[in-house]
Chimera marker file (.cmm) of the C-alpha trace (Angstrom):
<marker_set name="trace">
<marker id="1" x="-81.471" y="-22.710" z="55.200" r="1" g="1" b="0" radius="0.5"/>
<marker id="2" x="-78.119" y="-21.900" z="56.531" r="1" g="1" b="0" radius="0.5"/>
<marker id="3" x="-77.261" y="-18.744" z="58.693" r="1" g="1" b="0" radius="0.5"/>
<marker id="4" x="-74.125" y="-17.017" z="57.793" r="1" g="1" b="0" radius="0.5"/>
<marker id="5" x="-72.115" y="-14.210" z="57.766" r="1" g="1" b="0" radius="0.5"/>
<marker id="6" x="-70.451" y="-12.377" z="54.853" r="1" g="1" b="0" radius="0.5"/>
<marker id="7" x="-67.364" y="-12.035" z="54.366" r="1" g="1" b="0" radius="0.5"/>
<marker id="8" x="-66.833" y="-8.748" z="52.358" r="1" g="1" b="0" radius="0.5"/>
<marker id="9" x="-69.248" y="-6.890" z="54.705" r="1" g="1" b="0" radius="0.5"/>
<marker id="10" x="-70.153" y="-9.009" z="57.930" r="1" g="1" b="0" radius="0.5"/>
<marker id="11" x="-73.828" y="-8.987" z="56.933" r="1" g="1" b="0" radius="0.5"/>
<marker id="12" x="-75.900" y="-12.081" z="58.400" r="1" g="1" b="0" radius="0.5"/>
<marker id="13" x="-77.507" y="-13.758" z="54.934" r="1" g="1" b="0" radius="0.5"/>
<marker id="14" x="-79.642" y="-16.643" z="54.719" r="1" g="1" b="0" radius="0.5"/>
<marker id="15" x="-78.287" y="-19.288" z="52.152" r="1" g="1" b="0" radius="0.5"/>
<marker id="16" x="-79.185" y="-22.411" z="50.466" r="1" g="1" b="0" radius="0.5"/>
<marker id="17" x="-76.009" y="-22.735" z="49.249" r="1" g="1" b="0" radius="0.5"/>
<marker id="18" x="-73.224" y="-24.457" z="51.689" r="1" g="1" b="0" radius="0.5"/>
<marker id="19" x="-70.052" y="-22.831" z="49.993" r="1" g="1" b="0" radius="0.5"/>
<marker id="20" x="-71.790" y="-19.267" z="49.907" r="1" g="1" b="0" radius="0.5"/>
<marker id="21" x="-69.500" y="-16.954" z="51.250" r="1" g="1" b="0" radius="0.5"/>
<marker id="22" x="-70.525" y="-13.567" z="50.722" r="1" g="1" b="0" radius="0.5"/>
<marker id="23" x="-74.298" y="-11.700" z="50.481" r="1" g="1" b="0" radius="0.5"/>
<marker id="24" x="-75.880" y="-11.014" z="47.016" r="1" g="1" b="0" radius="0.5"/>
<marker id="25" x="-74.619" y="-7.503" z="46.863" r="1" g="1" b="0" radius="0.5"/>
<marker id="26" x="-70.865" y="-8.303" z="47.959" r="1" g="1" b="0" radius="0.5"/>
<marker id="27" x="-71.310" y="-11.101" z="45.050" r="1" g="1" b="0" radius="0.5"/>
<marker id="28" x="-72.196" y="-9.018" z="42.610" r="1" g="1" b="0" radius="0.5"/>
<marker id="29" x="-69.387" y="-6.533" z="42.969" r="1" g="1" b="0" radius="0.5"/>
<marker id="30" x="-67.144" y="-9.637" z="43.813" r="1" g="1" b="0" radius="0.5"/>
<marker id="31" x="-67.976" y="-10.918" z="40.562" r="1" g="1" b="0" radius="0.5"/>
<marker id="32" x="-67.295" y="-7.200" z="38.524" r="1" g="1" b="0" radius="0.5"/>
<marker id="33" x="-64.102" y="-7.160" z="40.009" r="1" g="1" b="0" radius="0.5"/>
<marker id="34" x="-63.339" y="-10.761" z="38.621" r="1" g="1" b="0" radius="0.5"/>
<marker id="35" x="-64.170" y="-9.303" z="35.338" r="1" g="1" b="0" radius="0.5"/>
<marker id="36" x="-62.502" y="-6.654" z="35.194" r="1" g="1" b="0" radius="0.5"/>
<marker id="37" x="-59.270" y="-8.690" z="36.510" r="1" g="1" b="0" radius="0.5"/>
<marker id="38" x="-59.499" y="-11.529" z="34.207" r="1" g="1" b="0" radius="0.5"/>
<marker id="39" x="-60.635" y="-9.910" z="30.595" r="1" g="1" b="0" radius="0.5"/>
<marker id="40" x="-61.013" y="-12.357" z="27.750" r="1" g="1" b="0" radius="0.5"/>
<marker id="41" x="-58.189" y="-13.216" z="25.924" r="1" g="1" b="0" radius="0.5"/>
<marker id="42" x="-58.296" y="-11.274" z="22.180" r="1" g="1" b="0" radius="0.5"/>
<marker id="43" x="-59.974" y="-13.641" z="19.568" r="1" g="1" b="0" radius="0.5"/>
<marker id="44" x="-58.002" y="-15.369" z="17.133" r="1" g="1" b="0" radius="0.5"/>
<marker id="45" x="-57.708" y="-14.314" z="13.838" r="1" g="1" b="0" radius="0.5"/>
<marker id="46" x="-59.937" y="-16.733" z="11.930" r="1" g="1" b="0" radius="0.5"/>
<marker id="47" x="-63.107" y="-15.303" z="14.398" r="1" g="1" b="0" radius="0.5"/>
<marker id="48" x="-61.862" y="-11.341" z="13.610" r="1" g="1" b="0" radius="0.5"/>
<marker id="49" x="-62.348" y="-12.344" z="10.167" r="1" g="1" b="0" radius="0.5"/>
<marker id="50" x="-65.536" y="-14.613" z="10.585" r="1" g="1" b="0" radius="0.5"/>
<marker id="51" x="-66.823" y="-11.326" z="12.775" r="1" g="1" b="0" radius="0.5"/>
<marker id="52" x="-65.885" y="-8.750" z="10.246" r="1" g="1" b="0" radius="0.5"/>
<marker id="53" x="-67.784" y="-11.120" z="7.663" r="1" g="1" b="0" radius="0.5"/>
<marker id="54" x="-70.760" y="-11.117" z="9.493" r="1" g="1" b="0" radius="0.5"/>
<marker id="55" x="-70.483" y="-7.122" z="10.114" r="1" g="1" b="0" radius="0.5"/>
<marker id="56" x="-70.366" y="-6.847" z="6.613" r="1" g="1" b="0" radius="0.5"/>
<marker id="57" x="-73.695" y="-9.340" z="6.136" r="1" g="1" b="0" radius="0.5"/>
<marker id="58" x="-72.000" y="-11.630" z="3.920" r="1" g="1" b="0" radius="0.5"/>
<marker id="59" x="-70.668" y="-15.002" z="4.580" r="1" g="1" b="0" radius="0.5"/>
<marker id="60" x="-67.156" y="-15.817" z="5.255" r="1" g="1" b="0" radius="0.5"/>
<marker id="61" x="-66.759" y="-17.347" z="1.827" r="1" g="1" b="0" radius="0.5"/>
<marker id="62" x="-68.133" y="-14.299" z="0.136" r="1" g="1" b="0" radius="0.5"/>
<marker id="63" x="-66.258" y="-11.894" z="2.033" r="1" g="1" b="0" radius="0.5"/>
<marker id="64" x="-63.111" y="-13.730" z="1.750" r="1" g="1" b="0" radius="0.5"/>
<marker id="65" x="-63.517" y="-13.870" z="-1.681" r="1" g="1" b="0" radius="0.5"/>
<marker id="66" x="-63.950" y="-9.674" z="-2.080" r="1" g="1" b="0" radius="0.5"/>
<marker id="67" x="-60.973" y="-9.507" z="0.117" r="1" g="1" b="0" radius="0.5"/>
<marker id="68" x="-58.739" y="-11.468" z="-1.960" r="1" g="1" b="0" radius="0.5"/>
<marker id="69" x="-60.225" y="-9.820" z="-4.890" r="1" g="1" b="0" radius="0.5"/>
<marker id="70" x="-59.174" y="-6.443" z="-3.287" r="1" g="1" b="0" radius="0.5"/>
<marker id="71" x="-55.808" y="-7.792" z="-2.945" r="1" g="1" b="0" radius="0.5"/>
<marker id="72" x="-54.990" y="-9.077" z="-6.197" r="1" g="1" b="0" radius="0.5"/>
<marker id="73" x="-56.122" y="-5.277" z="-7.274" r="1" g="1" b="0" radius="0.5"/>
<marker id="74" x="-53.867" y="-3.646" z="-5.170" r="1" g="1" b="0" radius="0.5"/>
<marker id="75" x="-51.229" y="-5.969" z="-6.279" r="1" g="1" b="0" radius="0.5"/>
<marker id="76" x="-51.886" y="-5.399" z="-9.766" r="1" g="1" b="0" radius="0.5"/>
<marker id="77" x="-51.974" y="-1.796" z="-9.480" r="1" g="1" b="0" radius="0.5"/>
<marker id="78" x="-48.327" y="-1.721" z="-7.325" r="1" g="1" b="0" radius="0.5"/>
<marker id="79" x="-47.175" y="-3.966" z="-10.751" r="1" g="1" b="0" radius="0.5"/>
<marker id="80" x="-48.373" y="-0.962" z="-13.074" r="1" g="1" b="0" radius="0.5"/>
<marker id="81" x="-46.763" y="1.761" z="-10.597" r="1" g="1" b="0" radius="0.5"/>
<marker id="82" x="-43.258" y="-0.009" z="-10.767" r="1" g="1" b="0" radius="0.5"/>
<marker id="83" x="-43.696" y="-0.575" z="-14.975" r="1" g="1" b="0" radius="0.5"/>
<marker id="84" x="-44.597" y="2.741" z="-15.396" r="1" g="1" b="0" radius="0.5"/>
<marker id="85" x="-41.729" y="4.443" z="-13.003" r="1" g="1" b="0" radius="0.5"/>
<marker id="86" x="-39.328" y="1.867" z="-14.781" r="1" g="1" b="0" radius="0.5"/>
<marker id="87" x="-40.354" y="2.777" z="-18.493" r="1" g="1" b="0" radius="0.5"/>
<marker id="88" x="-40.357" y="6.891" z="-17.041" r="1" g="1" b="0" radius="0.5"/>
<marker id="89" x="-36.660" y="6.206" z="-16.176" r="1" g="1" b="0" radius="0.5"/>
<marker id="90" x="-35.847" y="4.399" z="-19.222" r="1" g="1" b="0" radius="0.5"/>
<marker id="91" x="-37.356" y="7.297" z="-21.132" r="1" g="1" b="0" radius="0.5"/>
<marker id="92" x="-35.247" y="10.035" z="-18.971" r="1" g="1" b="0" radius="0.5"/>
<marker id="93" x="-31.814" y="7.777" z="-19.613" r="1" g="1" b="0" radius="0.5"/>
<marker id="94" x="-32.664" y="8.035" z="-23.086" r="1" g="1" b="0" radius="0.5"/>
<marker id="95" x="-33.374" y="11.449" z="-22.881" r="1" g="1" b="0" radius="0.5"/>
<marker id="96" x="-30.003" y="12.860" z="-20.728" r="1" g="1" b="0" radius="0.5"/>
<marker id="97" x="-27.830" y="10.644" z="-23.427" r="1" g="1" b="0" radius="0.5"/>
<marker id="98" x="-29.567" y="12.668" z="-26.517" r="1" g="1" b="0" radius="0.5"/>
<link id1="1" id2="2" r="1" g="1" b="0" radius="0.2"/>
<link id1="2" id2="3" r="1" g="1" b="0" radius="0.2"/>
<link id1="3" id2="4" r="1" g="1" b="0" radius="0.2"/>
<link id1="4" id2="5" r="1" g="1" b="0" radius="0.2"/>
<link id1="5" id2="6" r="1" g="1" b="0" radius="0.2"/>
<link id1="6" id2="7" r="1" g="1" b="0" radius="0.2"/>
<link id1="7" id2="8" r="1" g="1" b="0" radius="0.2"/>
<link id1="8" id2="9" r="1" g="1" b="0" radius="0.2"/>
<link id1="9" id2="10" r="1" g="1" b="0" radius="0.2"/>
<link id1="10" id2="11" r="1" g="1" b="0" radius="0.2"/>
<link id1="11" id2="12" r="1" g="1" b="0" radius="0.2"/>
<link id1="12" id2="13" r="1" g="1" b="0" radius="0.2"/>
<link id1="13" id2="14" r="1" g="1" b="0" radius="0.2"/>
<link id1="14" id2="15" r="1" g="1" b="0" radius="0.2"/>
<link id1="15" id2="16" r="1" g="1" b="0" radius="0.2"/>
<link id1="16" id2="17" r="1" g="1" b="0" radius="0.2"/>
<link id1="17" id2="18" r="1" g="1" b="0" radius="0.2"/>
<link id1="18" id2="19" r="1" g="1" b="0" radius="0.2"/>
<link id1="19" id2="20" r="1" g="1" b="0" radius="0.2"/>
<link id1="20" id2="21" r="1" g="1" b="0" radius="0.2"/>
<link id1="21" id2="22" r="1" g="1" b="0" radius="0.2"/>
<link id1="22" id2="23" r="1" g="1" b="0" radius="0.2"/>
<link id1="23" id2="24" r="1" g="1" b="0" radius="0.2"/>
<link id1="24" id2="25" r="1" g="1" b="0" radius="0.2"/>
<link id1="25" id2="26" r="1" g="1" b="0" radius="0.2"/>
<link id1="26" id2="27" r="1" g="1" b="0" radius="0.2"/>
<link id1="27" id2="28" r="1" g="1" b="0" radius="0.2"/>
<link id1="28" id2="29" r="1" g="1" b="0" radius="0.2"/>
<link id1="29" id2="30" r="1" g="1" b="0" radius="0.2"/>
<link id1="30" id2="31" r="1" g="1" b="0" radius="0.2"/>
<link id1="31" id2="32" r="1" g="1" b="0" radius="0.2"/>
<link id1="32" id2="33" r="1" g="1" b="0" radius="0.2"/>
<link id1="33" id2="34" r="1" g="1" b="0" radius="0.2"/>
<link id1="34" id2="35" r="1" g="1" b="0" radius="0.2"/>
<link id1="35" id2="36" r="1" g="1" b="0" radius="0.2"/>
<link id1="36" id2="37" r="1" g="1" b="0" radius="0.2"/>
<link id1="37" id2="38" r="1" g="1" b="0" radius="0.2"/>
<link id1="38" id2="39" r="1" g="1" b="0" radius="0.2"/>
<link id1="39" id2="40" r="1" g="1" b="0" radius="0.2"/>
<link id1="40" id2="41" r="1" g="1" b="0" radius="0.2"/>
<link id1="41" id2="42" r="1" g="1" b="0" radius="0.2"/>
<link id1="42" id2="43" r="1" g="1" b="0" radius="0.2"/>
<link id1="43" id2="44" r="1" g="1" b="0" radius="0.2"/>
<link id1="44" id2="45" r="1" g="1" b="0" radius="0.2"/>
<link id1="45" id2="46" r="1" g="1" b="0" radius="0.2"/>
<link id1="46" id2="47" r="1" g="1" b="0" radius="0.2"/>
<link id1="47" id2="48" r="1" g="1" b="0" radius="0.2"/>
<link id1="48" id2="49" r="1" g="1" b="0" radius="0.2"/>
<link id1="49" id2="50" r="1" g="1" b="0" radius="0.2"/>
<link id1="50" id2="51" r="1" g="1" b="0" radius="0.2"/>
<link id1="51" id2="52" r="1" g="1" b="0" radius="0.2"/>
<link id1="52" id2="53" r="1" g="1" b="0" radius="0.2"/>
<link id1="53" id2="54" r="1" g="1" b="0" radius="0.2"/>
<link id1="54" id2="55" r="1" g="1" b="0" radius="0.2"/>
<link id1="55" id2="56" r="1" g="1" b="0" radius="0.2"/>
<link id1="56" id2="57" r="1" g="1" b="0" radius="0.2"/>
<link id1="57" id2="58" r="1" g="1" b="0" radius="0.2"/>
<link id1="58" id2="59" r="1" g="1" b="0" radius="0.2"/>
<link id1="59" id2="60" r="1" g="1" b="0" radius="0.2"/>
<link id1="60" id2="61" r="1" g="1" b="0" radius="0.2"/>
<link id1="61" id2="62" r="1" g="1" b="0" radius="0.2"/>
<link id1="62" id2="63" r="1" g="1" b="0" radius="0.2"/>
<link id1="63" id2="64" r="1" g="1" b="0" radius="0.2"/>
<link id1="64" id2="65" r="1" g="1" b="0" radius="0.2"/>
<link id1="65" id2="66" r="1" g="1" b="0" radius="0.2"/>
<link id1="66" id2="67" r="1" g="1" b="0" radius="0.2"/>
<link id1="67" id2="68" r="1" g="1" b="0" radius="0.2"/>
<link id1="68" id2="69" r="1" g="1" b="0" radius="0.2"/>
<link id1="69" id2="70" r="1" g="1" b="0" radius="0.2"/>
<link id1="70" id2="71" r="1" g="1" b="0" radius="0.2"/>
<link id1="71" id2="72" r="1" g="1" b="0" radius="0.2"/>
<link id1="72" id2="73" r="1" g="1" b="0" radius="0.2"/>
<link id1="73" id2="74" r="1" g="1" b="0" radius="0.2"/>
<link id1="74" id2="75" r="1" g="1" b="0" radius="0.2"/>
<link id1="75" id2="76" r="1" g="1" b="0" radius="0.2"/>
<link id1="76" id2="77" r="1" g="1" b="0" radius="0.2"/>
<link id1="77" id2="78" r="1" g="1" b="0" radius="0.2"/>
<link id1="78" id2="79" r="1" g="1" b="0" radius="0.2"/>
<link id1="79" id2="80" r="1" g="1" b="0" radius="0.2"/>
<link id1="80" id2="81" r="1" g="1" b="0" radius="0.2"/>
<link id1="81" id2="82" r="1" g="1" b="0" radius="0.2"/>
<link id1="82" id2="83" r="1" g="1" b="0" radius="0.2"/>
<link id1="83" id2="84" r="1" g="1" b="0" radius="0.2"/>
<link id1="84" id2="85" r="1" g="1" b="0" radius="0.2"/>
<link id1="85" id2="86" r="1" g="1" b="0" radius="0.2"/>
<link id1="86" id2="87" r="1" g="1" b="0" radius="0.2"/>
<link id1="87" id2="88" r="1" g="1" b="0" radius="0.2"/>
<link id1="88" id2="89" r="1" g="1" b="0" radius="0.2"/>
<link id1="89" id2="90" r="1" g="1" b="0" radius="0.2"/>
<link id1="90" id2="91" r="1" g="1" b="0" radius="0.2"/>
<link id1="91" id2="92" r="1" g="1" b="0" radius="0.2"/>
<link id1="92" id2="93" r="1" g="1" b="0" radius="0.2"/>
<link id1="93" id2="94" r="1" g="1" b="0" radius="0.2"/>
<link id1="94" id2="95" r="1" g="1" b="0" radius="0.2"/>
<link id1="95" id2="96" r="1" g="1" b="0" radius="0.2"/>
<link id1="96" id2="97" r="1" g="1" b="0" radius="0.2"/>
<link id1="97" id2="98" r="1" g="1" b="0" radius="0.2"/>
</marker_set>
C-alpha cells in the first residue's frame, strides 16, 4: 500500500493504485464532473430508428416497413388533395365563363 495525499481535498488515502491521485469521494465527484463536461455525442440516425423500433416492440424490418407504408399513404393522399383542388378549379373556370 501506498500513502498519499489527495489532490482535490488534501486527505491522506491509502492506495493500491500508483497513478491514484485523488480519495474515493473526490473521484467520484471528479468523475460526475467529467460527465457532465463530456456528454455523448447524439446517436446517428440508423440507431434513432433501430431505438424507436424497439420502443415500438417490433423489429427494424417490421417497423420500417409500417413507416414506409405510412408514407406512401400520406403521399397518396397529398396526390388526391392536389386532383381534387385542380378538378374544383377546373369546375369554377367553367363555371365564371357560363
Amino acid at each position: 500500500m501506498i500513502i498519499k495525499t489527495c489532490v482535490d481535498c488534501g486527505a491522506v488515502i491509502l492506495s493500491n493504485n500508483v497513478t491514484a491521485r485523488r480519495c474515493p469521494v473526490c473521484a467520484e465527484r471528479f468523475a460526475e464532473r467529467v460527465r457532465k463536461k463530456y456528454k455523448n455525442p447524439p446517436a446517428d440516425p440508423l440507431t434513432a430508428d433501430v431505438r424507436k423500433a424497439d420502443a415500438a416492440g417490433k423489429s427494424y424490418g417490421y417497423w420500417r416497413l409500417d413507416e414506409l407504408l405510412k408514407e406512401q399513404k400520406a403521399w397518396e393522399e397529398l396526390d388526391n388533395l392536389i386532383e381534387r383542388n385542380r378538378k374544383r378549379k377546373e369546375h369554377e373556370q367553367q363555371q365564371e365563363k357560363a
